[in-house]
C-alpha positions as CSV (number, residue, x, y, z in Angstrom):
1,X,-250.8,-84.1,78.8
2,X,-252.2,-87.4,79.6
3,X,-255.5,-87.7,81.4
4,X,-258.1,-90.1,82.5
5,X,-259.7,-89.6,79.6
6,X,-256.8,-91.7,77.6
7,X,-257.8,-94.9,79.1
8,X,-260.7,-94.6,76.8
9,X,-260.5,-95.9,72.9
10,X,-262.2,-92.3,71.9
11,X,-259.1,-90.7,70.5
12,X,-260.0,-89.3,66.9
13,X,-256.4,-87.4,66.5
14,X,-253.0,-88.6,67.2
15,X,-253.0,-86.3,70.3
16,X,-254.0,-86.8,74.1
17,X,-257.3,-85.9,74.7
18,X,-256.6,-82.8,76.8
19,X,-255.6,-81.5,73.4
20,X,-258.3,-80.4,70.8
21,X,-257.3,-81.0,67.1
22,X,-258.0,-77.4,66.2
23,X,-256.1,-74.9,67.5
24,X,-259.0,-72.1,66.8
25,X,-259.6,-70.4,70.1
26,X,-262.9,-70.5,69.9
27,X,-263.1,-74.3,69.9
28,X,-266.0,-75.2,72.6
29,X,-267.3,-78.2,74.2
30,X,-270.8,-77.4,75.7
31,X,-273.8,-79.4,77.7
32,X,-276.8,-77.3,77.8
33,X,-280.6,-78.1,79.4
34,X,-283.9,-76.4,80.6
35,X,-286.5,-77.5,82.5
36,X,-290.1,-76.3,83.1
37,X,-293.3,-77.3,84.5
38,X,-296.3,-76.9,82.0
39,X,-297.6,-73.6,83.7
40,X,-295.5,-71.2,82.5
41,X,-295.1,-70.0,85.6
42,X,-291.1,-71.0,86.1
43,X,-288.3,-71.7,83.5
44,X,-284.7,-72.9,84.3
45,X,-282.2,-72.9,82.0
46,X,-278.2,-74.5,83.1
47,X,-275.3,-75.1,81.3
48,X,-271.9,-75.7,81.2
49,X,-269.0,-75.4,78.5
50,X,-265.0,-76.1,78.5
51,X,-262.6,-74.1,76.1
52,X,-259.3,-76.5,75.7
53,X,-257.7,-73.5,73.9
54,X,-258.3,-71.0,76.2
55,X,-257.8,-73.1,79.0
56,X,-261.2,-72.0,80.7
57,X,-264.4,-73.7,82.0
58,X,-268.0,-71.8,83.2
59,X,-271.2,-72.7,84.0
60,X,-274.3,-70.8,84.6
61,X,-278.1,-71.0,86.3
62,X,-280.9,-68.9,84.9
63,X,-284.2,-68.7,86.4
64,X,-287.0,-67.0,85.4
65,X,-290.3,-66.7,87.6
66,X,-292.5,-63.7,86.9
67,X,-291.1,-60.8,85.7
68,X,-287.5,-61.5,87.7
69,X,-284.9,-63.8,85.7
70,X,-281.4,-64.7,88.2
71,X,-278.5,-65.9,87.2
72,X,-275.7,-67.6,88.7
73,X,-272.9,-68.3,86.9
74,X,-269.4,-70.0,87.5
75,X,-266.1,-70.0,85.7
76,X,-262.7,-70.9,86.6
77,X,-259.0,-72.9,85.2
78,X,-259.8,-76.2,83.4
79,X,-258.5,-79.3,84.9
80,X,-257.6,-82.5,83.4
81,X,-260.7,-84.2,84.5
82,X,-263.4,-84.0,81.9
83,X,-265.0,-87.4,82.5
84,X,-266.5,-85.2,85.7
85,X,-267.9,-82.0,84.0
86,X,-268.1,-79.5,86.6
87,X,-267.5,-76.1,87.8
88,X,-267.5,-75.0,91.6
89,X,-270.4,-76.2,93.0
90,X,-272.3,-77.3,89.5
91,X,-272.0,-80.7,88.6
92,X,-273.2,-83.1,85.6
93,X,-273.1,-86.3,86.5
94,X,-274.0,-89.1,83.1
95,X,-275.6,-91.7,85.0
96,X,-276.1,-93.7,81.5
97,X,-275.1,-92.0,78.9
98,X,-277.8,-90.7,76.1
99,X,-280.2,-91.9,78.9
100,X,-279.9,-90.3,82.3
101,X,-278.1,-87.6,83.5
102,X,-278.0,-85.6,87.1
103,X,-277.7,-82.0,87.8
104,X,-276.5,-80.5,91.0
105,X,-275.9,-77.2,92.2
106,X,-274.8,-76.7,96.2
107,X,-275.9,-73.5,97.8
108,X,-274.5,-70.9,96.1
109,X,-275.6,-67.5,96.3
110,X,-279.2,-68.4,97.1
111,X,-279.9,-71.0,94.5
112,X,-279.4,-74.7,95.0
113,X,-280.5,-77.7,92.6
114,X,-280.8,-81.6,92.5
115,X,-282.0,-82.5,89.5
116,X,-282.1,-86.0,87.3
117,X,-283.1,-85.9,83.8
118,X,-284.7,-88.5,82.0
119,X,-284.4,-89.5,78.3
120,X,-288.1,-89.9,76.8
121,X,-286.8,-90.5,73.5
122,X,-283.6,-91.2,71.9
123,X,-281.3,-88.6,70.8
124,X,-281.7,-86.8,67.9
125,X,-278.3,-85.8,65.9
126,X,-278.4,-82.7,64.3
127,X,-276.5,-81.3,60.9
128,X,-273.8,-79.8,60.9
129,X,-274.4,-76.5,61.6
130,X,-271.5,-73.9,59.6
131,X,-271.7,-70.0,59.1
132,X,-269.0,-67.9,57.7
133,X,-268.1,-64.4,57.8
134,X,-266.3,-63.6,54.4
135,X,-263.8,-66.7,53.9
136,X,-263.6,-67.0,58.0
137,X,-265.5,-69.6,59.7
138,X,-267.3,-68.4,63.0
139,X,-269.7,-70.8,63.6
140,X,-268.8,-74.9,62.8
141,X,-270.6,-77.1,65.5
142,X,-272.6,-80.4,65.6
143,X,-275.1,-81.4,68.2
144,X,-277.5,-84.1,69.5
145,X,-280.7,-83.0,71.5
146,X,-283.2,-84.8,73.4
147,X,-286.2,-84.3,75.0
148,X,-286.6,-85.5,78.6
149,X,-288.6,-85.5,82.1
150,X,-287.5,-84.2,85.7
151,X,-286.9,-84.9,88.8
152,X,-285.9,-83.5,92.1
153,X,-286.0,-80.4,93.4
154,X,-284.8,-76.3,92.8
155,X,-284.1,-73.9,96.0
156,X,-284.6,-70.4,95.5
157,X,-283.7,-68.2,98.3
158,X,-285.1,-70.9,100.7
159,X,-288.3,-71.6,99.1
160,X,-288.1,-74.9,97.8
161,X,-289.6,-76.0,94.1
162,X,-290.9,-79.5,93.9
163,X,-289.9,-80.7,90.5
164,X,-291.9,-83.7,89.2
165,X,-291.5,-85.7,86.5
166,X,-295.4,-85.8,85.8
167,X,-295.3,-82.7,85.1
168,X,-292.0,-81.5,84.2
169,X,-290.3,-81.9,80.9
170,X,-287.4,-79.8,79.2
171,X,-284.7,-80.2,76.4
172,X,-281.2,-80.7,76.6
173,X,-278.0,-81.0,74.1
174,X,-274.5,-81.6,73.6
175,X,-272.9,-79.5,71.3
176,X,-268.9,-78.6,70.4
177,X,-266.8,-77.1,67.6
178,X,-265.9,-73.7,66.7
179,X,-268.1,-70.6,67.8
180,X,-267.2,-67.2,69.6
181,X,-266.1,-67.4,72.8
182,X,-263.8,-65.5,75.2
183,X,-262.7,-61.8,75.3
184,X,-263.4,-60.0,71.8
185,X,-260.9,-60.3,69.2
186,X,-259.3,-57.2,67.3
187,X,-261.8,-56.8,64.5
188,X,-260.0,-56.3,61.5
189,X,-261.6,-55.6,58.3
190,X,-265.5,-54.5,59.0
191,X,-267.6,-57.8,57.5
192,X,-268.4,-57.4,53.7
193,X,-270.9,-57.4,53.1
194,X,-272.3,-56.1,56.3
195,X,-274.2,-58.0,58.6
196,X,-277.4,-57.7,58.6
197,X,-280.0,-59.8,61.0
198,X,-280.9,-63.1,61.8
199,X,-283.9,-65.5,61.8
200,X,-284.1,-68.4,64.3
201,X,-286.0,-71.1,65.2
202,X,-285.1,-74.2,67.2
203,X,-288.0,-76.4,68.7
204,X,-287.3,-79.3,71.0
205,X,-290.6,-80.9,71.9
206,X,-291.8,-84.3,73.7
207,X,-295.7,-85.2,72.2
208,X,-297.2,-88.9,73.7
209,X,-295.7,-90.8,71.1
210,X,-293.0,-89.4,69.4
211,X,-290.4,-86.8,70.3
212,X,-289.6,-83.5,67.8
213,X,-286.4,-81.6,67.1
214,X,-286.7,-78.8,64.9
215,X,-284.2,-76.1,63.5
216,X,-284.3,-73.8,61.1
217,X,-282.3,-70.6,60.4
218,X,-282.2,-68.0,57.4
219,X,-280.4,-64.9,56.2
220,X,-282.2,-61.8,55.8
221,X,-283.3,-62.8,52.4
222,X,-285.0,-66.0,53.8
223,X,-282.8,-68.3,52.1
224,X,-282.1,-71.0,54.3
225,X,-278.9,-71.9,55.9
226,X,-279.9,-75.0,58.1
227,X,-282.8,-76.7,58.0
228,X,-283.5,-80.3,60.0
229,X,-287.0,-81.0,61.4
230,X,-286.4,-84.8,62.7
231,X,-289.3,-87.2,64.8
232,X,-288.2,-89.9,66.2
233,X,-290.3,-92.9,67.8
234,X,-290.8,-94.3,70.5
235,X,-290.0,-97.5,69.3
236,X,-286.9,-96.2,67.6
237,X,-288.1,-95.0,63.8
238,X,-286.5,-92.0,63.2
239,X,-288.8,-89.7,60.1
240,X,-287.3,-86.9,58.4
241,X,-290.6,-83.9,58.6
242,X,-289.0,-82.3,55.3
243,X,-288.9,-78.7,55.0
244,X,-291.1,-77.1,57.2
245,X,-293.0,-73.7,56.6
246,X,-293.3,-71.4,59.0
247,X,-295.3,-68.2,60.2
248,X,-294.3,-66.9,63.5
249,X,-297.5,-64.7,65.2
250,X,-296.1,-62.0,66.8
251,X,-297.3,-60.0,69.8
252,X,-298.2,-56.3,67.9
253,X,-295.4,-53.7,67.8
254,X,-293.1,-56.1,68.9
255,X,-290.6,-59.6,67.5
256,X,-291.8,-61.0,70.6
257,X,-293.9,-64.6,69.5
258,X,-296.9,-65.5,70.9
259,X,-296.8,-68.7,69.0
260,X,-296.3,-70.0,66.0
261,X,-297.8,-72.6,63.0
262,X,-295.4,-75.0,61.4
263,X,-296.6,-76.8,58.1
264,X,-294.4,-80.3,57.8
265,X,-294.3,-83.1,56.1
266,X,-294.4,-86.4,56.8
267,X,-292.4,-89.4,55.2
268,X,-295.5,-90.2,53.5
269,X,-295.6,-87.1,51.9
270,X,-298.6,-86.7,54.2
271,X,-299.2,-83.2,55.6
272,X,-297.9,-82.6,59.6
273,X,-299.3,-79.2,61.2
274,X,-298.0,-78.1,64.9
275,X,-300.1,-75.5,66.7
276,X,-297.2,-73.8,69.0
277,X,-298.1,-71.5,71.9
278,X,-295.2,-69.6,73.5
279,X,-295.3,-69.0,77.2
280,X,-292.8,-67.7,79.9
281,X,-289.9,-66.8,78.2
282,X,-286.0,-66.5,79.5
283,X,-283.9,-64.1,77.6
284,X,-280.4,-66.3,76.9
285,X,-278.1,-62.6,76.5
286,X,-279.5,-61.8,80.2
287,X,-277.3,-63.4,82.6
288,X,-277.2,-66.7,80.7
289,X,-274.1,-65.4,78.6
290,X,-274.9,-65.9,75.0
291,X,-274.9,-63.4,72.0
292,X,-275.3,-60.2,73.1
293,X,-275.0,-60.5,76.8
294,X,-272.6,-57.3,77.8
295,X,-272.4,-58.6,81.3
296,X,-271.1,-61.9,80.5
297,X,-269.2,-64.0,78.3
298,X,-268.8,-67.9,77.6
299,X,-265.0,-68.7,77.8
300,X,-264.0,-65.2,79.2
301,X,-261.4,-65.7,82.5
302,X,-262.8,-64.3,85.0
303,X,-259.7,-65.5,87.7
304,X,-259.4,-69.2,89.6
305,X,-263.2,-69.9,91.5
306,X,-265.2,-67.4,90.2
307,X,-269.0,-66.9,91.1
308,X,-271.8,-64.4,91.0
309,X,-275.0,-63.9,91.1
310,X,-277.1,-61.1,89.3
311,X,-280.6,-60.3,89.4
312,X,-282.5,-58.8,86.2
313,X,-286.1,-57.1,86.5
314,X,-287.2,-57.7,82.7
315,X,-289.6,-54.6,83.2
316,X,-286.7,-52.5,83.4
317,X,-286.1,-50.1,80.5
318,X,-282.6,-51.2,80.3
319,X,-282.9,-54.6,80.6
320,X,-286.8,-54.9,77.9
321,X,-284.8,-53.1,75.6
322,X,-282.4,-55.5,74.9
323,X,-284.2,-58.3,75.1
324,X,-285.2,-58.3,71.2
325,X,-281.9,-58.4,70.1
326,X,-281.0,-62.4,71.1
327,X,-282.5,-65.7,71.4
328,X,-285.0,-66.2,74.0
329,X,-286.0,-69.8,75.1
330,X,-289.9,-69.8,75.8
331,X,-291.8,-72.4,77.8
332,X,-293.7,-74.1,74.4
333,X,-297.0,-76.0,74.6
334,X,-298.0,-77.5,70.8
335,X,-301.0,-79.7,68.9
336,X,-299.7,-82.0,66.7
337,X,-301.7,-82.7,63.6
338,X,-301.7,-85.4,61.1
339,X,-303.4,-86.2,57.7
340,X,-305.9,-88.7,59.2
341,X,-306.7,-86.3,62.1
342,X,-305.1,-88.0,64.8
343,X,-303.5,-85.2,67.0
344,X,-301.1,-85.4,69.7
345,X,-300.6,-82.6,72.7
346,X,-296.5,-81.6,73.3
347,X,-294.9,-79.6,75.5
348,X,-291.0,-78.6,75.3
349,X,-288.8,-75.4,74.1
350,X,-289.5,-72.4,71.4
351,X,-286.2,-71.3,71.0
352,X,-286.9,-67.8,68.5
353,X,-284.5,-65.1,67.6
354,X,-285.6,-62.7,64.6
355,X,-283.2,-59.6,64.9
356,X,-282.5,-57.1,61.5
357,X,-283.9,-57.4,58.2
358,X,-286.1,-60.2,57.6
359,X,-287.7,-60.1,54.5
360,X,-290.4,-63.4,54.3
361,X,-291.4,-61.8,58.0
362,X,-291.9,-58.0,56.5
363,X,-289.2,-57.0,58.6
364,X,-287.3,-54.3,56.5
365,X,-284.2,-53.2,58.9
366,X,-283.8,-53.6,63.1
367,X,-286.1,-50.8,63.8
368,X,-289.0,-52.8,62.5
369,X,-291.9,-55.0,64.5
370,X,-295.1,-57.0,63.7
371,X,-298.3,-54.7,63.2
């Protein structure tokens, strides 16, 4: 199956490009980004991810203003045309790739965008990120992030949202590999040993001078299973902020964060302290299809031209009670400190997830909260 894409000298596998080199059907290939003013006040999250094996695309639009978070999402066949990612009426365009990028939504069920993103910084690429289950692998994925400005504008049920780049930043990143996706799979021997929980962390963040990608996750124990805290310059130094340590503050009887202080290091083996305030936050298994979300699934086919939009009330008892139980992206604001005092003001994601037992939190099993 020859497509446009095999004009290009990008082949990594004696196969056309249509045709991924794993046959795992949970190979993905995924765009995701947020934007947000610095008021906390709105949050919009979009994405959009192809599944070769499964012969699927989607897409999806979460906002979140107050206490009401909407999604839209999209799915339908996948065509040969991936130079052009889109689904329905939601289109990426790269208007110079690892630099600028535009986002447009037509009407559709109330929400439109037009939106062009703006590179502050280069990218940063992550490692590798890998989990198993037993000898299976159910997560292998790598990713570059950046952190970027706005522009344009977001339509809500006619009311139209200004979106300036003066004041708008957000986070976005390529990612692909193997993670679940589609309709659930039979599920065979229960997992031994069982699972239980998962820490999270994953902080994108533009400062004046420098832009920050952190991410972090551990097993119940605390041992650490991925751990990259990267800055990169604005003249093009990229600094390796060691191995970060980190107390989440925790809004009482709850895992929700308030914030959190992160203890790095710089290459001079200098200390690095970021002051992180977490505002609005939008709840990525509400709507936005990720872990957890029983209403909707990345990859699932949902028939040609699919498109719906829901509506949650987070103050609803059905919906705040599952909340805690996946990753929720919150609007961050951070302080930057260094050694010599010089300190920097950021704004960008807090990306937290602390579900189960989590021992370096005092989290004994998933009933238990923060004092």
């Amino acid at each position: 199956m020859i497509t446009p894409a095999d004009e290009f000298p990008i082949h990594q596998a004696p196969l056309p490009i249509a045709w991924p080199a794993s046959s795992d059907r949970n190979f993905y290939d995924r765009s995701y980004l947020c934007a947000h003013d610095r008021t906390g006040d709105v949050f919009v999250i979009m994405g959009v991810g192809y599944y070769p094996v499964l012969g699927v695309k989607d897409a999806f639009v979460l906002v979140r203003r107050g206490e009401v978070q909407t999604a839209v999402r999209l799915s339908d066949a996948m065509d040969g045309d991936r130079l052009h990612q889109h689904v329905g009426t939601l289109a990426i365009e790269v208007a110079e790739p690892l630099k600028s990028l535009r986002v447009t939504l037509d009407e559709t069920e109330g929400i439109a965008l037009d939106l062009t993103w703006t590179g502050l910084f280069d990218v940063v690429q992550e490692q590798r990120h890998l989990m198993r289950q037993g000898t299976r692998v159910t997560l292998d994925a790598q990713r570059f992030a950046q952190v970027g400005s706005w522009s344009g504008r977001i339509i809500v049920d006619g009311e139209t949202i200004s979106v300036d780049p003066a004041t708008w930043i957000g986070t976005r990143d390529r990612s692909w590999g193997i993670r679940p996706i589609g309709e659930a799979e039979p599920p065979g021997r229960p997992a031994d040993p069982p699972f239980e929980g998962m820490w999270w962390l994953y902080m994108p963040m533009a400062f004046d001078d420098f832009g920050m990608v952190l991410i972090i996750q551990e097993s119940p124990s605390g041992f650490r299973t991925l751990n990259d805290c990267t800055r990169v310059w604005r003249d093009g130094r990229v600094e390796q902020l060691g191995w970060p340590r980190v107390r989440i503050h925790y809004r009482p009887g709850t895992r929700l964060p308030t914030g959190a202080t992160i203890e790095a290091t710089a290459a001079d083996g200098s200390p690095v302290t970021i002051e992180v305030d977490a505002h609005l936050g939008t709840a990525l298994h509400v709507g936005g299809g990720y872990g957890g979300d029983p209403d909707w699934g990345h990859g699932q086919w949902k028939g040609a031209g699919f498109v719906e939009r829901v509506t949650y009330d987070v103050t609803d008892p059905a919906v705040a009670g599952r909340i805690p139980f996946g990753v929720i992206d919150h609007v961050g604001h951070a302080v930057c400190r260094e050694a010599d005092g010089t300190q920097q003001e950021g704004w960008g994601m807090f990306e937290h997830a602390s579900f189960g037992r989590h021992d370096p939190s005092g989290f004994a099993d998933w009933g238990a909260v923060a004092p």
